[in-house]
C-alpha positions, -999 to 999 in steps of 0.1 A, spaced: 283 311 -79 319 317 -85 337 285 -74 335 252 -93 315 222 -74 328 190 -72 304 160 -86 279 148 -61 290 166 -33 264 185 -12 278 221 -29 265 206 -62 236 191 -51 227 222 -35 234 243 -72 213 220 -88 184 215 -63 183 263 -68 183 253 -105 157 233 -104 138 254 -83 138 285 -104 135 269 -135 105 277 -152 105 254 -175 106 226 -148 75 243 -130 53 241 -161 61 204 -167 57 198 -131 18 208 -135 16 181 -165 42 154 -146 41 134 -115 75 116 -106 98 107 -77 133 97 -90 160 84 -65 200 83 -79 223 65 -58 261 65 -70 283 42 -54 318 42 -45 322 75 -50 353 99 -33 328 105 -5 317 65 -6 278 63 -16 258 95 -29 219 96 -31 203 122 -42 160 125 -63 140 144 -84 107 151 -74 82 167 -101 45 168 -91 17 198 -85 35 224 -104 67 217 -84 98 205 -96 126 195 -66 163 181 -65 180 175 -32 193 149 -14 185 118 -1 150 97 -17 123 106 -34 92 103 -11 73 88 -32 98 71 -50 85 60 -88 121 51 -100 157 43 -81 186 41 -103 218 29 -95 255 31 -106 291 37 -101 312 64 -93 328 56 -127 294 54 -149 281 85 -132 312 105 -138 314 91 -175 276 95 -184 277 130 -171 309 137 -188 293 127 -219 322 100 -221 297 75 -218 262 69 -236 233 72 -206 218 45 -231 243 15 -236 251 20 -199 211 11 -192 217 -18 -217 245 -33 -208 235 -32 -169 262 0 -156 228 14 -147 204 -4 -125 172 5 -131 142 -5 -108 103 -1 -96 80 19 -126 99 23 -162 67 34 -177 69 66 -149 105 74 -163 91 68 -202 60 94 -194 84 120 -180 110 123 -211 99 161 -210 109 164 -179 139 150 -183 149 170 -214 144 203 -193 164 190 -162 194 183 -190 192 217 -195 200 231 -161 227 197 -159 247 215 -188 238 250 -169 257 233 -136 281 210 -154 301 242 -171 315 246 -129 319 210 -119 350 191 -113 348 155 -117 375 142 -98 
């Protein structure tokens, strides 16, 4: 891809949901995994985004809309997103101090850190042609 993506819009959802797909690395933790992760970003430039992971049977699948099934629903702001991703702002203290909402199965997002790590991967492989504005 030669143009840049602006964050959350359907362009970048649609660079990371072929990232995800041919990652390899995803795949293989996909056959060890199960999970259903749905993001939703408020108040965003184009109002509210949501968009899921989906890692189970050897699949691994990012797109738009919820994850069916749905372990995990985050929520946050335009302004946490942007930061976390950024690296501006710790993904951590912004679960701690409440910027992100976390409900239904922690323990699901705790048994897929691996998949997690791998998916920050192909976040840095995406975030190099994003705009965040």
């Amino acid at each position: 891809m030669s143009e840049d993506v602006r964050y959350l819009s359907l362009a970048w959802i649609r660079e990371l949901t072929r990232e995800v797909a041919e990652s390899e690395t995803l795949s293989a933790l996909a056959a060890e995994h199960t999970v259903g992760v749905t993001q939703v970003v408020t108040d965003g430039p184009e109002g509210d985004v949501t968009y899921h992971l989906q890692v189970a049977d050897g699949e691994a699948a990012f797109g738009a809309g919820a994850a069916d099934p749905e372990d995990v629903k985050m929520e946050q702001s335009w302004e946490t997103a942007v930061g976390v991703a950024t690296g501006e702002l710790n993904a951590q203290e912004a679960f701690i101090t409440g910027r992100i909402r976390l409900y239904g199965e922690h323990q699901a997002l705790i048994d897929a850190q691996p998949v997690f790590g791998a998916l920050e991967q192909v976040f840095t492989t995406v975030r190099e042609r994003t705009r965040y504005e």
